[in-house]
C-alpha positions in Angstrom: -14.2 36.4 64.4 -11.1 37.0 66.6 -11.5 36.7 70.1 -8.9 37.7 72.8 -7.0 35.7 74.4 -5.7 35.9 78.3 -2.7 37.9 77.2 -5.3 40.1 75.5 -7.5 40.5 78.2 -4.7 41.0 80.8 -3.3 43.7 78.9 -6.3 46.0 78.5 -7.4 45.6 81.3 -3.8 46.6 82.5 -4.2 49.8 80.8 -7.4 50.9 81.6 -6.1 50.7 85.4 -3.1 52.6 84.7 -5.1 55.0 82.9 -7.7 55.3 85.7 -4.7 56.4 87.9 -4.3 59.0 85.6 -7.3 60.3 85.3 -7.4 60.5 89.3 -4.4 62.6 89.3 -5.7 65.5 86.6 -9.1 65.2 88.2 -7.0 66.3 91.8 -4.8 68.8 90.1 -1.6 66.7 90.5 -1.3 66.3 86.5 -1.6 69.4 84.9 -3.4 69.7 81.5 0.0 69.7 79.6 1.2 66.5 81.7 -2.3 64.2 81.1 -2.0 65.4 77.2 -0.2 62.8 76.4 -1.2 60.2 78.7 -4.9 60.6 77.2 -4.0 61.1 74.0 -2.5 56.7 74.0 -6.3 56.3 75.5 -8.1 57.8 72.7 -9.3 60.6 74.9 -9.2 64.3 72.6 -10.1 67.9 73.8 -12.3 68.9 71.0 -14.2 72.2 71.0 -16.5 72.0 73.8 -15.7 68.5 75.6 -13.9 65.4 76.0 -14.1 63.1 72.7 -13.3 59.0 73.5 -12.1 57.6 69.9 -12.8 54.1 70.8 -11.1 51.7 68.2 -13.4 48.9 65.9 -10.3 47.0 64.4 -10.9 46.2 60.7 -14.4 47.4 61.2 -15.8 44.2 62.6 -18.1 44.2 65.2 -19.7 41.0 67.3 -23.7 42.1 68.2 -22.9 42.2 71.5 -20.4 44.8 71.3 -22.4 47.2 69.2 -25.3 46.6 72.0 -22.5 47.6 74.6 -21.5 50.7 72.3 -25.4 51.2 72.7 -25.2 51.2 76.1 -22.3 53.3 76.4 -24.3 56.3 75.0 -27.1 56.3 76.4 -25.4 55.7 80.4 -22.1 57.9 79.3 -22.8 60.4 76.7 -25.3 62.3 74.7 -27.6 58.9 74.0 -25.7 58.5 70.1 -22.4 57.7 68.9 -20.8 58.6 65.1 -19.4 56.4 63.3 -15.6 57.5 61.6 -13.8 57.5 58.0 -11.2 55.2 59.8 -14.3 52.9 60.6 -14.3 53.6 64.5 -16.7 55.1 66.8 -16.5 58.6 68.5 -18.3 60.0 71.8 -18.4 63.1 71.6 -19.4 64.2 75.7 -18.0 61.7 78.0 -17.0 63.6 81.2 -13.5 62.7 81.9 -14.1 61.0 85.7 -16.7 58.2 83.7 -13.8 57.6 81.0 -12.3 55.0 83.0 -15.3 53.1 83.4 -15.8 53.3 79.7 -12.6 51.7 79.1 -13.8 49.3 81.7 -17.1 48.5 79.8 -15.7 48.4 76.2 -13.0 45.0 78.0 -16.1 44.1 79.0 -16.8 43.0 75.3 -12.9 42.7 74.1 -12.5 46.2 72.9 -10.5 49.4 73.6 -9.1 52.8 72.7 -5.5 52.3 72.7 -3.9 53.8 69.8 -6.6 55.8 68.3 -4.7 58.6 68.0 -1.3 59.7 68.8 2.2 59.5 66.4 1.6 55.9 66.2 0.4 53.1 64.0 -3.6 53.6 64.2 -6.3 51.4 63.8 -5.9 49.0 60.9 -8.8 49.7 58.2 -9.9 47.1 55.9 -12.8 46.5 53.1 -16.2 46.6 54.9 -17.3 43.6 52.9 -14.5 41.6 53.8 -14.9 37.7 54.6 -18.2 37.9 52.3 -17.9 40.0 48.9 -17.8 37.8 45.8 -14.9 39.4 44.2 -12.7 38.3 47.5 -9.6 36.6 46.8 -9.3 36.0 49.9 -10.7 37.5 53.4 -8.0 39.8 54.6 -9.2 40.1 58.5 -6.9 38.0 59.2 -3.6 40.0 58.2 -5.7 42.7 59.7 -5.4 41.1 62.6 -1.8 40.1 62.6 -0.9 43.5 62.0 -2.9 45.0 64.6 -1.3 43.1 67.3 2.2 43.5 65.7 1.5 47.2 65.8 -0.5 47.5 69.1 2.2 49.0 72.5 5.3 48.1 69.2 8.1 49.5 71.3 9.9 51.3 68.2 6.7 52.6 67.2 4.9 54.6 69.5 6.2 57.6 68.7 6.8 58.1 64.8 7.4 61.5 63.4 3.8 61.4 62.8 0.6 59.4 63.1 0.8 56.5 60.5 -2.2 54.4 58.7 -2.7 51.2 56.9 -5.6 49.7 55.1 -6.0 46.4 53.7 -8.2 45.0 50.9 -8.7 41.5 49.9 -10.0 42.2 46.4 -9.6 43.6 43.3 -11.9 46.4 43.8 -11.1 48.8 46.5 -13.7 49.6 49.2 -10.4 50.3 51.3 -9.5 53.4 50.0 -5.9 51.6 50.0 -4.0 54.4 47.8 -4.8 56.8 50.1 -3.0 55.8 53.5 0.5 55.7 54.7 0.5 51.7 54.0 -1.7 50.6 51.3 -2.2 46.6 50.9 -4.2 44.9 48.0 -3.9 42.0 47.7 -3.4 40.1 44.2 -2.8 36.7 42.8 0.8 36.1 41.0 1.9 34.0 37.6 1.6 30.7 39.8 -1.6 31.8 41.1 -0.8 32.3 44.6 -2.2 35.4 47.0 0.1 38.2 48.0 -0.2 41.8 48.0 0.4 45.0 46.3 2.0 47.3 48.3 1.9 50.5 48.1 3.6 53.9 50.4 3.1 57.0 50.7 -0.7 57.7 49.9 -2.4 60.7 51.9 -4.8 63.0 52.4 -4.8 66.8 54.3 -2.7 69.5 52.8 -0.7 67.9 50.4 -2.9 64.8 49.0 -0.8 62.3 47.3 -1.8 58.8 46.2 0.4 56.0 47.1 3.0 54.9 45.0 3.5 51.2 44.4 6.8 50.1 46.4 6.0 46.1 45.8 4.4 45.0 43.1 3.9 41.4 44.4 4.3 40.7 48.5 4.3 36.9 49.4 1.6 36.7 52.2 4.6 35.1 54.4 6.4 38.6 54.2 3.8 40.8 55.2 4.9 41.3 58.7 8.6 41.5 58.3 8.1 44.3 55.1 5.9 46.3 56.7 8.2 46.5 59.8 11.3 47.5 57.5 8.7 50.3 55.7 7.9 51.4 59.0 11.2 51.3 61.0 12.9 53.4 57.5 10.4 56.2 57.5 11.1 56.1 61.8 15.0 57.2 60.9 14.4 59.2 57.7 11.3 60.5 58.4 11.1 64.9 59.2 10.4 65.9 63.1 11.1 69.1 62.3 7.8 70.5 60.8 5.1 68.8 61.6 3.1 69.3 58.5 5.7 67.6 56.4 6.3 64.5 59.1 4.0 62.1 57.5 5.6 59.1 55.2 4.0 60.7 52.3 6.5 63.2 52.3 9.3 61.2 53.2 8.9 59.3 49.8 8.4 62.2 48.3 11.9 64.0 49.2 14.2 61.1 48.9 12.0 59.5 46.2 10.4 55.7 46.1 13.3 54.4 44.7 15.8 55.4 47.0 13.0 54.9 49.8 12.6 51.5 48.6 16.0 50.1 48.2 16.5 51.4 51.7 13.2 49.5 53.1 14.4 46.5 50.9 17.6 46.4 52.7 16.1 46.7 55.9 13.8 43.9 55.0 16.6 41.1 54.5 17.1 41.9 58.6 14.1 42.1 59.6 12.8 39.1 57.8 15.9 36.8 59.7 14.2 38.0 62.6 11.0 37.0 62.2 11.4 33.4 62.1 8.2 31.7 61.0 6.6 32.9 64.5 4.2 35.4 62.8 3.0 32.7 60.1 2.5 30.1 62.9 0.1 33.1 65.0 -1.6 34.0 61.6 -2.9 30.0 61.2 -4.2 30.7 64.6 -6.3 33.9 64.0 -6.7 32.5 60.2 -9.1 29.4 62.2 -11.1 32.4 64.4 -12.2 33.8 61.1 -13.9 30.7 59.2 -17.1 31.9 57.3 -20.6 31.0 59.4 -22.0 27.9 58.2 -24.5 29.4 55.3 -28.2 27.5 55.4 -29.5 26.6 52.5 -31.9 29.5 51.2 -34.9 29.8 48.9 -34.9 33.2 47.3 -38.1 33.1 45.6 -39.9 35.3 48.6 -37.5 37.9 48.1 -37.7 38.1 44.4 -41.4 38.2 45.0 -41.1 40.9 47.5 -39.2 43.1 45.2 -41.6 42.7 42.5 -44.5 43.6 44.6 -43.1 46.5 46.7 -41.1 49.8 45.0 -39.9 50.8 48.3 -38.4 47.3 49.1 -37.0 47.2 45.6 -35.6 50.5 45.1 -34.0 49.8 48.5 -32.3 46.7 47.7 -31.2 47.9 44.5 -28.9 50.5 46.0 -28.1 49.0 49.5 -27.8 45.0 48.8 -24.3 43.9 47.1 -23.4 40.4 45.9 -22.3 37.8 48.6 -20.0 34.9 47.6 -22.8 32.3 48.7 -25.6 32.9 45.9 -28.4 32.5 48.8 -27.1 35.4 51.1 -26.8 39.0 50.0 -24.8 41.7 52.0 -26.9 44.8 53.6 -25.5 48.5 54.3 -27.7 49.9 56.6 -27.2 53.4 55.6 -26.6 56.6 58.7 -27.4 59.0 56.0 -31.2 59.9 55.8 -31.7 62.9 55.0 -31.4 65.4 57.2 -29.6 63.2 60.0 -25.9 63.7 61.0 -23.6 61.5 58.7 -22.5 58.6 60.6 -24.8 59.5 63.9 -26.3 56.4 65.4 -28.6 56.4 68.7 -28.1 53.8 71.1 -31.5 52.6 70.3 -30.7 52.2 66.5 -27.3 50.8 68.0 -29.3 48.1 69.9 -31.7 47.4 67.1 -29.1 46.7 65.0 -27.3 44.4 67.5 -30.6 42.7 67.5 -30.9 42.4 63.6 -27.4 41.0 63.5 -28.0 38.1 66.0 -31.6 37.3 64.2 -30.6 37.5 60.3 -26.3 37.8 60.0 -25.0 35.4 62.2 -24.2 37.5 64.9 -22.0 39.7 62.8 -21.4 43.7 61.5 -19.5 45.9 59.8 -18.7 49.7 59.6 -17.6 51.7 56.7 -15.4 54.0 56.0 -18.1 55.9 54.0 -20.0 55.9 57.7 -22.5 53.2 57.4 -22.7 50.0 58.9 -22.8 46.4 57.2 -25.0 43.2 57.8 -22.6 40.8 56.1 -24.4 37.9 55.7 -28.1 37.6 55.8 -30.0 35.3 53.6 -32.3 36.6 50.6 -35.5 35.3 52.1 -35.0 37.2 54.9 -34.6 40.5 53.2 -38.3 41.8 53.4 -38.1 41.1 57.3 -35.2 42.7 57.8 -36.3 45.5 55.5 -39.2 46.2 58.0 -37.5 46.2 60.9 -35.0 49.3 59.8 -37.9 51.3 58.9 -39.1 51.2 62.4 -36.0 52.7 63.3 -35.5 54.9 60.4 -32.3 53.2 59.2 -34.1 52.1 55.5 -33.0 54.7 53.5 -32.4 53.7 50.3 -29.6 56.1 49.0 -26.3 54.2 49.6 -23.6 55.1 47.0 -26.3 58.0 45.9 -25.9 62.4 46.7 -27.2 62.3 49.7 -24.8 59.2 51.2 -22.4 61.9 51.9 -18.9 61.6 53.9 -19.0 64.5 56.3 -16.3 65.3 59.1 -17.7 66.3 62.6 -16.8 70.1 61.1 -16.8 72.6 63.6 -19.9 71.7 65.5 -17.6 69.4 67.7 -13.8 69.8 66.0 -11.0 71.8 67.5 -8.8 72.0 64.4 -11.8 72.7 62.0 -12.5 76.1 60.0 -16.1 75.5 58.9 -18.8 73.5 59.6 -19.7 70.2 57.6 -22.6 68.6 59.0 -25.3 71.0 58.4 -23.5 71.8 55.3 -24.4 67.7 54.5 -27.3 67.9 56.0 -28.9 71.1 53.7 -27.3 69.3 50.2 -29.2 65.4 51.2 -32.3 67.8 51.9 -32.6 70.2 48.9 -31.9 66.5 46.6 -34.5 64.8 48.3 -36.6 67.4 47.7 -35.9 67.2 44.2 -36.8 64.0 44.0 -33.7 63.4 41.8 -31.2 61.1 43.5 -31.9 57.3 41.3 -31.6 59.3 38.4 -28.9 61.2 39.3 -27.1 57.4 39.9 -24.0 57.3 41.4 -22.0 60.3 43.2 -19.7 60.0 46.0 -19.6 63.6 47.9 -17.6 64.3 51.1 -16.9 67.0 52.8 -14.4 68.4 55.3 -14.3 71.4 57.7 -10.6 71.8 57.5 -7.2 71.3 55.2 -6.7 67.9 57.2 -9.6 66.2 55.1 -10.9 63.8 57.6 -14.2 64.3 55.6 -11.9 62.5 52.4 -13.0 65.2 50.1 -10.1 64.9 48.0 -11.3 61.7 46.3 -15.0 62.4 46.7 -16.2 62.7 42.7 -17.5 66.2 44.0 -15.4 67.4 47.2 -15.9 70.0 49.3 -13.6 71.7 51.7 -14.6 74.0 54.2 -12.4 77.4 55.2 -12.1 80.0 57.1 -11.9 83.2 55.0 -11.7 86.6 57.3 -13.7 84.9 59.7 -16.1 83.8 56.6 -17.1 80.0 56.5 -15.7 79.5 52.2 -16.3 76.6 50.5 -14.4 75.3 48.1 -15.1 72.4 45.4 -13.1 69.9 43.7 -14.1 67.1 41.1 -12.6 64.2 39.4 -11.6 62.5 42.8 -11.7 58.6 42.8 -11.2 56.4 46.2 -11.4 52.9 44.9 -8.9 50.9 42.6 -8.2 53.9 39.8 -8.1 56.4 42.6 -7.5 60.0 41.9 -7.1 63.4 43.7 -9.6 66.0 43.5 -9.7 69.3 41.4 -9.9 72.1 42.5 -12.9 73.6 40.4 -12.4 77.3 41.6 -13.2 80.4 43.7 -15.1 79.0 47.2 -18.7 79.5 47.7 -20.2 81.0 51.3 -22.4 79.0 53.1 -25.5 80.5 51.9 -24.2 79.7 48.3 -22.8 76.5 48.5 -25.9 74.0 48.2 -27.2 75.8 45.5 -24.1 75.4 43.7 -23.8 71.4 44.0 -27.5 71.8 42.7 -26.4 73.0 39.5 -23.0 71.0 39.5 -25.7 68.4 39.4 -28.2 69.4 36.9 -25.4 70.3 34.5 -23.8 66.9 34.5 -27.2 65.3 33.9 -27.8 67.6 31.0 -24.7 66.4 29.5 -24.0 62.9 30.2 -24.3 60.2 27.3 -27.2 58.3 29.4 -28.6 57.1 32.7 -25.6 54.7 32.7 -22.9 57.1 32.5 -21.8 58.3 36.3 -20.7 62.3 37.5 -17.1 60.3 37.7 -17.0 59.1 33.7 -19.0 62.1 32.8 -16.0 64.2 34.2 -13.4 61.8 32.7 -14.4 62.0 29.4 -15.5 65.7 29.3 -13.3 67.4 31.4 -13.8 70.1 33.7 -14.9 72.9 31.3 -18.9 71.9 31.1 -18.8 70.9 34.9 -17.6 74.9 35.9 -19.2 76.1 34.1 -22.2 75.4 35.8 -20.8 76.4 39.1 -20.0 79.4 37.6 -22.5 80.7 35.0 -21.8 84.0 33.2 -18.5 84.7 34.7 -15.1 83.9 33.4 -14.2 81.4 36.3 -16.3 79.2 34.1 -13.3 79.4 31.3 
């Protein structure tokens, strides 16, 4: 795993000093509000409804133990005593007062980590595929370009203030656990003719008010020009894109208006510049970080125990069958310790569960974790016979829910329990649907269903490419609700549809309820998912169960 170096080091450290000055000054009224804005804004610090909010950034997800110990600590001596986990795979407190911010940003150096650039018009932290550096359809682990762009990206002087906030996410395999089509930048990467690694590029993806998926502006990237392209895609949109109207500033819109083939010959002749410029200098950095990200040195394993173990326990079995994916090295398996038990706020973590799962890390995955997009956090490498340990331990803490990828492993937005900009309320909205199903005792044969929901147009939730979405409004001062289907967020991603009129709060879970039911009375079989149900039937059967005896269902 990277590690900073004194250039690093020196540089945080830098701006948490400057931004303790700052913090000084609005604290004794020499900043006004409107002055520190954007000050705390390029320190991850929002206003949100009712306090201070410290975005602090997890690059690529990856996480050492003893920095999710130290994110532990942080809540329990700072904040409320949790944390919550993001879509964009970082870490929110939600009631720092602003005088301890500073020594927040002091703690997180402390263990090589930071807040810088988790929000502004600016490039933001670089997302990648939770599994990375372990899943066993990897073509390669793409940390490391993760990396290189987040340190070509991080204070870029052209960069920091874009005509809107900008996102990339990077995925080193075929299947997408990236969500790549759905972000400003998307990179998969591929093998060419010759066999060689490279990416597909895509621009232009995006959710909020007007969702697009990414359109394909490369089809093959030679790993060499990563850096130099991306810098011509993002020094293009800088000039062409809007600053005019905020809601159509994004690059998503820029491609749209002048069109990807007039946007890309313009970012292909700024490439043949940019790449001169480059030099080499940025392949000779990525052999360094490429070194800091060689795999642990895998033991040799016996798996017998834990076959045995999930013959003899259901509880044991039923949880790995949903939360244990394939590892490249046949003796290891890869562990999503799911944030979603019922009834729990999506993505909430105490600093207890945060320090038990530091502790799990160093004993059974080399020292190692991961956090999701979809909220949950990753054990990347731990070796099958130490599964039924392992398994124990989380059920002390109440972190062995076996649901991952199931109805109640729902994406949900902070809503307007904590959000400024949101219009409805998402988590207890998540919270009532993972209830009523686990009272139903439905959710294994229900199989596969990715639901999200978001408390506003801006869609942090991602309920556009949730198979069942949700979108929370404000109607007259009335929390509506409305539902979309079909939406996709891995490879064959698709946008949402909308199914029709909103439901109120009172109404909504008992919809999804028999959006549920109907689909299982009329899939094929207990193979077919929501997501192929709704591709092969349409959305006729699926409304009209959401909207029996009415003509909303035609």
């Amino acid at each position: 795993m990277y590690r900073y170096d004194d250039f690093d080091d020196a540089f945080v450290r830098t701006r948490v000093a400057q931004f303790r000055g700052q913090v000084e000054r609005r604290i004794d009224g020499s900043l006004t509000e409107d002055e520190f804005k954007p000050l705390r804004l390029m320190n991850g610090l929002y206003l949100q409804l009712h306090a201070y909010m410290l975005r602090v950034a997890i690059p690529y997800g990856t996480l050492r133990a003893e920095q999710m110990r130290q994110l532990g600590m942080i809540a329990e001596r700072w904040d409320e005593g949790y944390g919550h986990f993001t879509t964009r795979q970082n870490i929110q407190f939600n009631w720092p007062k602003l005088k301890d911010v500073p020594d927040i940003l002091e703690a997180l150096a402390d263990v090589e980590m930071h807040a810088i650039q988790t929000s502004g018009n600016t490039i933001r932290n670089v997302t990648a595929d939770h599994f990375a550096g372990a899943a066993a359809d990897e073509i390669e682990d793409p940390r490391p370009a993760a990396e290189l762009l987040r340190q070509w990206s991080t204070d870029h002087p052209e960069f920091q203030f874009l005509p809107r906030k900008f996102k990339i996410a990077i995925t080193g395999s075929p299947n997408d656990r990236a969500v790549v089509k759905a972000h400003d930048i998307g990179l998969r990467m591929i093998r060419n003719e010759a066999g060689e690694p490279g990416f597909e590029v895509l621009v232009g993806g995006g959710l909020g008010r007007t969702p697009m998926i990414g359109k394909v502006i490369r089809d093959f990237l030679p790993k060499e020009d990563l850096l130099p392209y991306c810098e011509a895609i993002v020094a293009t949109y800088n000039l062409l894109g809007r600053r005019d109207n905020k809601y159509k500033a994004r690059i998503k819109i820029t491609v749209h208006e002048n069109g990807i083939d007039t946007f890309r010959d313009l970012v292909e002749q700024k490439f043949i510049e940019t790449r001169a410029a480059f030099g080499g200098a940025d392949q000779e950095l990525l052999r360094e970080i490429e070194a800091a990200f060689a795999p642990p040195a895998f033991r040799a394993v016996d798996t017998a125990p834990f076959e045995a173990a999930r013959e003899a326990d259901p509880v044991f079995r039923a949880w790995a069958d949903t939360n244990l994916a394939e590892h490249k090295d046949a003796g290891h398996a890869i562990v999503t310790i799911s944030l979603k038990k019922p009834g729990a706020t999506p993505g909430d973590a105490t600093a207890e569960q945060m320090r038990v799962m530091a502790d799990l890390a160093d004993k059974y995955s080399y020292g190692e974790l991961r956090v999701s997009h979809e909220q949950n956090i990753i054990l990347p490498h731990v070796a099958k016979d130490d599964l039924p340990a392992l398994h124990d331990a989380l059920k002390s803490v109440e972190l062995a829910t076996a649901n991952l990828g199931l109805v109640s492993d729902i994406i949900a937005c902070p809503g307007m329990d904590y959000c400024a900009l949101a219009t409805a309320r998402s988590i207890p909205i998540a919270q009532e649907i993972a209830e009523r199903f686990e009272e139903l005792k439905l959710e294994h044969e229900i199989g596969e269903l990715k639901l999200k929901i978001s408390g506003c147009i801006n869609a942090c939730g991602h309920h556009h490419v949730g198979h069942i979405g949700i979108l929370g409004l404000d109607r007259a001062g009335v929390e509506n609700y409305q539902i979309t289907l079909g939406g996709d967020a891995t490879e064959t991603a698709a946008i949402g549809e909308r199914a029709g009129p909103g439901f109120p709060a009172e109404e909504i879970v008992g919809a999804i309820e028999r959006l549920v039911l109907g689909y299982l009375d009329v899939r094929e079989g207990p193979e077919e998912t929501f997501l192929q149900a709704y591709r092969r039937l349409g959305p006729d059967p699926f409304k009209a169960a959401l909207y029996p005896d009415t003509k909303d269902a035609a």
